[in-house]
N, C-alpha and C positions, 0 to 999 in steps of 0.2 A: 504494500500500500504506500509507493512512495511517491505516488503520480494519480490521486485521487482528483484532483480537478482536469486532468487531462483525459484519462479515461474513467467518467464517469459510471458506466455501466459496469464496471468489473472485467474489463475483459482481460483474459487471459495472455500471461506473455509465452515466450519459448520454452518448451519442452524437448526431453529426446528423443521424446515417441509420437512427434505431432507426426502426422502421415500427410501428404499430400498428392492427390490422385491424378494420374497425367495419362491423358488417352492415346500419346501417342505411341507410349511405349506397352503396345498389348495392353492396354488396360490395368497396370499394376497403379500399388502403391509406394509410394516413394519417403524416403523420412525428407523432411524441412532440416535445410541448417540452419544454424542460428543467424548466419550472411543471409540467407534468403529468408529468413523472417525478418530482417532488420528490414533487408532494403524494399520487400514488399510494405511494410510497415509506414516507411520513409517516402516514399514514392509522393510524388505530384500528381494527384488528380482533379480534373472538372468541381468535384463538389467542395464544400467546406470542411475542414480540417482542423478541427480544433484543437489537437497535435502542432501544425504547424504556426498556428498563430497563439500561440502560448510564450511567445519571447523566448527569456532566459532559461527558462523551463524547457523547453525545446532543446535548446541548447544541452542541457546537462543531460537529458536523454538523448542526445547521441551520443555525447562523452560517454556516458556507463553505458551504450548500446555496444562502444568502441572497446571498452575496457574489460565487458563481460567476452566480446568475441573475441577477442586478444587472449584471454585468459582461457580460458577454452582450446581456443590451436597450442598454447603453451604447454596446458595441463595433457594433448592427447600427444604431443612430443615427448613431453617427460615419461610420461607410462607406456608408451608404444617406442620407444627408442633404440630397442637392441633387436625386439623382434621384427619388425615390419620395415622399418628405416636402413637394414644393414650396417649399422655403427661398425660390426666390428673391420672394416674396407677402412676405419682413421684411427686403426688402434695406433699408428707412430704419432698421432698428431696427439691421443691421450695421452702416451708416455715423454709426450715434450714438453706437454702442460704440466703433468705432474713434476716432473724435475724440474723445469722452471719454478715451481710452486715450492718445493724444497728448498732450492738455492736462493731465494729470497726470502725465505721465511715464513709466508705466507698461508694460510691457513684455506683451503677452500672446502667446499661441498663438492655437491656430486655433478660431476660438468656432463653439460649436454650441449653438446654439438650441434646447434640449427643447419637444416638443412638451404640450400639454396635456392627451395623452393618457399622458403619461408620470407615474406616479404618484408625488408629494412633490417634481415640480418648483417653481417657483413660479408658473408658470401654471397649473398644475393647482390648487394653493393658491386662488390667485386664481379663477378660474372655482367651485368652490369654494363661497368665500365669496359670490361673484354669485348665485347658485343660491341661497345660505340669504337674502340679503339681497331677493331678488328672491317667497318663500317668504314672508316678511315680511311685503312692501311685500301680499301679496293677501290672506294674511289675516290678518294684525294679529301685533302682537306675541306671544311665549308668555309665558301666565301660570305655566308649573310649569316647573322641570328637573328634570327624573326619569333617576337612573344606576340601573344593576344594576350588582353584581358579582357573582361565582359564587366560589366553594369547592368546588372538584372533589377534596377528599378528606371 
């Protein structure tokens, strides 16, 4: 109940067993992720939304919309990490952390390795920049940078 003038009626937020029924594929059902409950959720439509004209309140519901889906891909990394993700293909890279971790003193917890599927980790960074840099190396440097911005009032 922490957004009681925003949804009124009590509706329901995400679960892990919300089903959502898609005809295209044979007529199954499919589970909801909590990204596609957000961004259905979030979505702009024709009618009124009292969601989105809630101000600041809006605001802090994306923030914890951001913060619980964040938390969530974190939590199925940490517990899914050895079996499903193949960690043990960076066992050198665990044993250079841990020695590094010795040789300075430093005290850690249990590392986990993000994958570079993992969006703003730093291999994701890095692969990245390989991508732009490798974009480059084929067809030459750019000569222009060109931004937009938008003003949506």
């Amino acid at each position: 109940m922490v957004y009681p003038l925003v949804f009124p009626r009590g509706e329901l937020g995400w679960n892990i067993n919300m089903k959502h029924y898609e005809e295209g594929r044979s007529s199954k059902y499919t589970r909801v992720t909590q990204l596609q409950f957000y961004a259905y959720r979030l979505a702009m439509r024709s009618d009124f939304s009292i969601l989105h004209h809630s101000g600041k309140l809006f605001q802090q519901y994306i923030v914890d919309a951001y913060v619980k889906t964040e938390g969530s891909r974190l939590n199925y990394l940490h517990n899914n990490n050895k079996k499903t993700l193949r960690i043990e293909h960076y066992k050198g890279l665990l044993d250079a952390l841990n020695s590094r971790s010795l040789n300075q003193g430093v005290r850690t917890g249990k590392l986990i390795i993000l994958p570079s599927t993992f969006q703003g980790s730093p291999r994701h960074m890095h692969q990245n920049y390989q991508d732009a840099m490798a974009m480059v190396r084929k067809f030459g440097r750019p000569d222009l940078f060109v931004t937009f911005t938008c003003n949506p009032t």
